[in-house]
N, C-alpha and C positions, 0 to 999 in steps of 0.2 A: 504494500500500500504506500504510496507518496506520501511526504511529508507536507504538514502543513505548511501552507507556503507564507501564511500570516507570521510564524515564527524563523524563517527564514530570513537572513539577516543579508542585505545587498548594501556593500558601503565602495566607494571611490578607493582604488588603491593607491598607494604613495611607494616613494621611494622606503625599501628594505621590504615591503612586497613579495620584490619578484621571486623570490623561495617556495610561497606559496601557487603564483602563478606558475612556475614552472612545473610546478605538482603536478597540480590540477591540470595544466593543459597535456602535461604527458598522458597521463591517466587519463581522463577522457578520450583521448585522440585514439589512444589504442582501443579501450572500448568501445570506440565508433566504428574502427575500421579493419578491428582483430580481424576478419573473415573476407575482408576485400584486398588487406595489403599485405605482402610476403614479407612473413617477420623478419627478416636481416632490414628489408627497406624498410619497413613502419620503424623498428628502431632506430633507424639510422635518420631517419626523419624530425622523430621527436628528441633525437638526441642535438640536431642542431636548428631546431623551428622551435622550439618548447626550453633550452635553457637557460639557466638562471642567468647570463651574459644578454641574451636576446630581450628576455623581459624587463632590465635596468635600462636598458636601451628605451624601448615603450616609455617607459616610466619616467625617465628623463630628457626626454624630446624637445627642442623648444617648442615646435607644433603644437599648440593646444586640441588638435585634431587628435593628436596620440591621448588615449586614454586606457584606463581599466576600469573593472569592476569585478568584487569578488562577490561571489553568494557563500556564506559561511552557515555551517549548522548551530543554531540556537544557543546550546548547549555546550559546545566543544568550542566553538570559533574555526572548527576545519572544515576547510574550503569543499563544494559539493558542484561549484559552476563558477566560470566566469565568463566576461565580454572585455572586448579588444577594441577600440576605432583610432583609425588613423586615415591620412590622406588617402583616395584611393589608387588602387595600382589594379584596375582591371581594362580589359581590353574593351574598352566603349566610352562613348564620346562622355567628358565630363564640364562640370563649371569649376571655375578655381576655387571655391569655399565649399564644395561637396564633401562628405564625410563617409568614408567607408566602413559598414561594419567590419571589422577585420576577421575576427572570429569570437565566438559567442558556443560555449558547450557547458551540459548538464550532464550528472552522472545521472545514467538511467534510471537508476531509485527516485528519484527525482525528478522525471520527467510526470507532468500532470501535477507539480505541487506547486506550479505557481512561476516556482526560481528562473524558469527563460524570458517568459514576459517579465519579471520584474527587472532581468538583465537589460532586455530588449528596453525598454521603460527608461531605464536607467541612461540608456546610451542613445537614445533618440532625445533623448529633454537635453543630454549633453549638446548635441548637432543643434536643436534647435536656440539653444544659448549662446551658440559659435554660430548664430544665420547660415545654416547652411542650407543652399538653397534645396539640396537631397542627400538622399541615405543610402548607399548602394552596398551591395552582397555578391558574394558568388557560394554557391552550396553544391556539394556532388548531385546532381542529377537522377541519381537514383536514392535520394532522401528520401522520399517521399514523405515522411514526419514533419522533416525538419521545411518543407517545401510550403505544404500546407500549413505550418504555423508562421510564416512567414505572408505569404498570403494572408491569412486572417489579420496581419497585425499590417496589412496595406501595400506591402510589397508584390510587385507587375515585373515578369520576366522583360528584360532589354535587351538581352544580349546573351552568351556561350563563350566559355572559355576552355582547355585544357590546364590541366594541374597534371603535373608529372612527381611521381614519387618513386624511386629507383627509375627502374625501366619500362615501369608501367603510367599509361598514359591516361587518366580520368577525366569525360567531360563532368562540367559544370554548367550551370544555369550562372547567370548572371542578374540580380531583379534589383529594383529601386523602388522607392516612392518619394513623393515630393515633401516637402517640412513646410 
């Protein structure tokens, strides 16, 4: 059963953060993609997209575009999700103040208890604070969860991209919506 998402705790991360992001995005990512990516490569992936160097980086950006957010458990303070934005870097046409979700993941315990939207939540009032005039995404294609929660929260495909991880090549959907 999901966790109440009322006690789910979503705060802005700072600098000495990135220990915990780097957790959590390892762990999630593998549990997203354990049965799609060839464990040497998913390793190898979150060993250099997911560490603790890459998330101080985020975190100390001058870009106010770069941001985090953790979801923490009530109880513990250990982290269960987080979300990413920064400038975007996908292949479709953009404004200079656009703001990309970078990435945004739940551990699937967790999925229905609230914590993505309130990630989501979290990082769209950011974009909209920074006038950005949209919010753009890319998500594997064969999401279909993560496709439709995107959708419900206003996001329109725009665009396809490939994401390559080792030797394998995955599309992507590319969606936006306007702020």
């Amino acid at each position: 059963m999901p966790a109440d998402s009322a006690k789910i705790i979503i705060r802005k991360a700072a600098p000495g953060d990135e220990y915990a992001l780097g957790a959590v995005g390892m762990a999630t990512f593998l549990e997203s993609f354990i049965e799609d990516i060839p464990g040497p490569d998913l390793i190898k992936h979150c060993h250099n997209q997911h560490s603790v160097e890459a998330y101080r980086q985020f975190l100390n950006a001058s870009d106010p575009r770069y941001a985090c957010w953790l979801a923490e458990h009530p109880e513990t303070g250990a982290p269960v999700g987080y979300a990413v934005t920064c400038p975007p870097d996908l292949p479709v046409e953009t404004e200079p103040n656009d703001i990309e979700l970078k990435r945004i993941y739940v551990f699937s315990k967790y999925h229905g208890s609230g914590a993505g939207k309130q990630l989501n939540d979290a990082a769209t009032a950011h974009a909209k604070v920074l006038k950005a005039p949209a919010f753009l995404l890319g998500t594997y294609e064969e999401n279909e969860r993560a496709i439709a929660f995107y959708k419900r929260e206003g996001f329109t495909q725009v665009g396809t991209r490939q994401f390559q991880v080792g030797d394998k090549l995955f599309d992507d959907i590319v969606m936006a919506k306007p702020l």
